[in-house]
C-alpha positions as CSV (number, residue, x, y, z in Angstrom):
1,X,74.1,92.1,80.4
2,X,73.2,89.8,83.4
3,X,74.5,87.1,81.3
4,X,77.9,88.2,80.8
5,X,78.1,89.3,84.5
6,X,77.4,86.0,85.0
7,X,80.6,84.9,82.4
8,X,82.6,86.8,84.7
9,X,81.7,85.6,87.8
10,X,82.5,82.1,85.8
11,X,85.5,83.5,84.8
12,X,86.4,84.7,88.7
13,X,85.8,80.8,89.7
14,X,88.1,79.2,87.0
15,X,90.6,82.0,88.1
16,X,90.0,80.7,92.3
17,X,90.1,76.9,90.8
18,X,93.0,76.5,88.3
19,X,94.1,73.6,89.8
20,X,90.5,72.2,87.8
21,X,91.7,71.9,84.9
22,X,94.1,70.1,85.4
23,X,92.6,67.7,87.9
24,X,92.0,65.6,84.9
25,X,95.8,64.5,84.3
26,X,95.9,64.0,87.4
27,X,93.4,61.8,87.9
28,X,93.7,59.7,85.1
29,X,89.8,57.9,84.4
30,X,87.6,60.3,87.0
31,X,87.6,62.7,83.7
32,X,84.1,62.7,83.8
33,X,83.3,63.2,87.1
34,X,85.6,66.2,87.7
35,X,84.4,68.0,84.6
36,X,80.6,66.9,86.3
37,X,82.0,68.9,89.6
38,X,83.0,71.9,88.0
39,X,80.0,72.6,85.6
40,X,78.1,71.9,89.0
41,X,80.3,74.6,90.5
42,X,79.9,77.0,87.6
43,X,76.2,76.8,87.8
44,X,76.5,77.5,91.6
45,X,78.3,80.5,91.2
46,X,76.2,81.6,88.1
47,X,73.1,81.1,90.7
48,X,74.5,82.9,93.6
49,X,75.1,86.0,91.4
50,X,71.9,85.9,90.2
51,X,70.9,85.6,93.8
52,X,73.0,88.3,95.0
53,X,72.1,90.7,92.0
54,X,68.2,90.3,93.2
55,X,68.8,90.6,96.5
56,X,70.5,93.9,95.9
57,X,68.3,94.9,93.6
58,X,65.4,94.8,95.9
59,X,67.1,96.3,99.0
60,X,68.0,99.2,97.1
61,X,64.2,99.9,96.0
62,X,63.1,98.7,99.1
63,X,65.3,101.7,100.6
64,X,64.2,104.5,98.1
65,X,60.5,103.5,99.0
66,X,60.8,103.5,102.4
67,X,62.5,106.9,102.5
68,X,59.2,108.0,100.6
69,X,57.4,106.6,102.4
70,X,58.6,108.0,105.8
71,X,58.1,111.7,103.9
72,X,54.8,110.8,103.5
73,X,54.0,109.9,107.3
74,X,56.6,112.7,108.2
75,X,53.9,115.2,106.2
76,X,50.5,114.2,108.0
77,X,48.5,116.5,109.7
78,X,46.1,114.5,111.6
79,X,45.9,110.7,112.9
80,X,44.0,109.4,110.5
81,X,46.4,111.1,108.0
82,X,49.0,109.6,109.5
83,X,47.3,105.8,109.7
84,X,46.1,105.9,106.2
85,X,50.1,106.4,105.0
86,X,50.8,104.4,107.9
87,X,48.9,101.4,106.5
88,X,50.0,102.3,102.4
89,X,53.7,102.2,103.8
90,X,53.2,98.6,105.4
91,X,50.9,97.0,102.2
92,X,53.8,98.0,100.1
93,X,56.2,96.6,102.2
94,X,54.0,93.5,102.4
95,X,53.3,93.4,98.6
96,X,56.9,94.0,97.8
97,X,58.4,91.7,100.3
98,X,55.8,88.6,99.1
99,X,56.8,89.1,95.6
100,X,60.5,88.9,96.1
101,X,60.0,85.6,98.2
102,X,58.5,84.3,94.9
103,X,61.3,85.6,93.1
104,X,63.7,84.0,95.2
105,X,61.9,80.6,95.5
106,X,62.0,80.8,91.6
107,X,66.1,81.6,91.6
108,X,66.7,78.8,94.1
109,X,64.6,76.2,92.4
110,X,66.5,77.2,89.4
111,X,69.4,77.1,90.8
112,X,68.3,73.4,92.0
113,X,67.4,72.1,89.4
114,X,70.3,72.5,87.0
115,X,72.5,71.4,90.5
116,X,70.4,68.1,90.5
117,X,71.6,66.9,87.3
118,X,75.1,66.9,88.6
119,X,74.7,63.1,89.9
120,X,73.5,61.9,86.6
121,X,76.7,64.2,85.1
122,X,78.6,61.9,87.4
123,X,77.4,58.9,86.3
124,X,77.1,59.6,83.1
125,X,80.5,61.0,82.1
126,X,82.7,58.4,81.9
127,X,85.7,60.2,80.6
């Protein structure tokens, strides 16, 4: 399913960029770097919906947990009730928030790495 999100979000690009495919005709001999420019752009935008799907993803959780969270404290009856949830709420939040930052590193460098064949796309593709 995230894959053919992904299709469309390609398929939004093309739609922004028409003038792509037809950059070729244009310029007659840079055939191979233009087609290198827009793969590089397709995986960019492929990324950045990965990226914003996450992102989104995660705030929304983040959000129901908090509000749980807050019930939780909300409930106590004592102080050290309320520092016991107080310290569950903010080891979650900890927890969660250092695996998403993994999650993300691992998008980006994803994203990089497919972006840092896009000079030896240009070199390569002679037409």
């Amino acid at each position: 399913m995230a894959n053919d999100k992904a299709k469309t979000a390609t398929g939004a690009i093309e739609e922004m960029f028409p003038f792509a495919a037809n950059m070729t005709a244009a310029f007659p001999g840079n055939e191979g770097a233009i087609k290198a420019w827009v793969e590089m752009n397709r995986t960019i935008a492929q990324g950045m919906y990965k990226f914003s799907e996450e992102t989104t993803r995660f705030m929304a959780q983040r959000m129901e947990d908090d509000l749980e969270r807050q019930q939780e404290i909300m409930a106590c009856k004592s102080p050290e009730e309320f520092w016991k949830a107080y310290k569950a709420f903010a080891d979650k939040a900890a927890e969660d928030y250092s695996h998403e930052a993994e999650k993300i590193l691992s998008l980006a460098t994803e994203m990089q790495t497919a972006c840092a064949h896009f000079g030896d796309n240009l070199r390569d593709k002679k037409g």
